[in-house]
C-alpha positions in Angstrom: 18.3 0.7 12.5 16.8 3.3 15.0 13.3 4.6 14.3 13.1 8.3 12.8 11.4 10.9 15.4 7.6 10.6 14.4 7.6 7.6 12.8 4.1 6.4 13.7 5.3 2.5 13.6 3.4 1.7 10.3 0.7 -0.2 12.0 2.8 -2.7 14.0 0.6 -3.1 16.6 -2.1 -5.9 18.2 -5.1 -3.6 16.5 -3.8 -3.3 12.8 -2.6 -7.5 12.6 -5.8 -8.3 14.0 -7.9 -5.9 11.6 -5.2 -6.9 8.6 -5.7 -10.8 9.2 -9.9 -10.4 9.4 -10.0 -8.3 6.7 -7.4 -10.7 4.7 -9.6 -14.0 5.3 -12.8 -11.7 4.1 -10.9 -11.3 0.9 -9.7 -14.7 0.2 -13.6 -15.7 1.3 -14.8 -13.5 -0.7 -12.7 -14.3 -4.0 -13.6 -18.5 -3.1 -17.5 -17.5 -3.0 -17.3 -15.4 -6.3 -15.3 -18.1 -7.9 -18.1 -20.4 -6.4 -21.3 -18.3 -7.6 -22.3 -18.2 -4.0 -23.3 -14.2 -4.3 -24.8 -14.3 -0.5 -21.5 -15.8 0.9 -20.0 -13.0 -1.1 -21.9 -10.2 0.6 -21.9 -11.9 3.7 -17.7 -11.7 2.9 -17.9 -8.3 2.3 -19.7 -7.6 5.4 -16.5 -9.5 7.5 -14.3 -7.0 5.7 -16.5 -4.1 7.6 -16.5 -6.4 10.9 -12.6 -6.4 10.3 -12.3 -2.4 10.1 -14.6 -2.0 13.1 -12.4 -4.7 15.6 -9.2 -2.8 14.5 -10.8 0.3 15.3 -12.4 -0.9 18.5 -8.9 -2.8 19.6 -6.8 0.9 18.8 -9.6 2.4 20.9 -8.8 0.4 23.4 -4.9 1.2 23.6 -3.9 -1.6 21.6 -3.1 0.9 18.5 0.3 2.4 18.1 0.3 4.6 20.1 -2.3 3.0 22.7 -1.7 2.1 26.5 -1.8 -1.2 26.3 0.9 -1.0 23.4 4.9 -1.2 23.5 7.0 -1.2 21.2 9.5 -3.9 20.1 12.6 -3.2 18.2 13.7 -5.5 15.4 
């Protein structure tokens, strides 16, 4: 199957799986603490969700996004 002219890879890059796994381990923290009653593991959770946004931003910055430098693509 050949990719369709703009497809914009739907986040198959270093960036988004590093972001996606942070921000999946935040949630999975984050539903363990709640379970727990731990409310300041919780926040502290939440605040690894942010930290997850921020390194996938910082990583796509860096041209390890889609469409970055460091980037290339890989066909299935």
């Amino acid at each position: 199957m050949s990719n369709h002219i703009g497809d914009p890879g739907h986040g198959h890059s270093p960036a988004a799986w590093t972001a996606v796994v942070i921000m999946l381990v935040a949630v999975t923290l984050g539903t363990v603490f709640y379970w727990f009653d731990l409310p300041v593991l919780v926040w502290a959770s939440a605040a690894l969700l942010v930290v997850g946004l921020i390194v996938g931003w910082i990583m796509a910055k860096a041209g390890y996004g889609v469409n970055g430098a460091k980037y290339s693509t890989k066909e299935h």
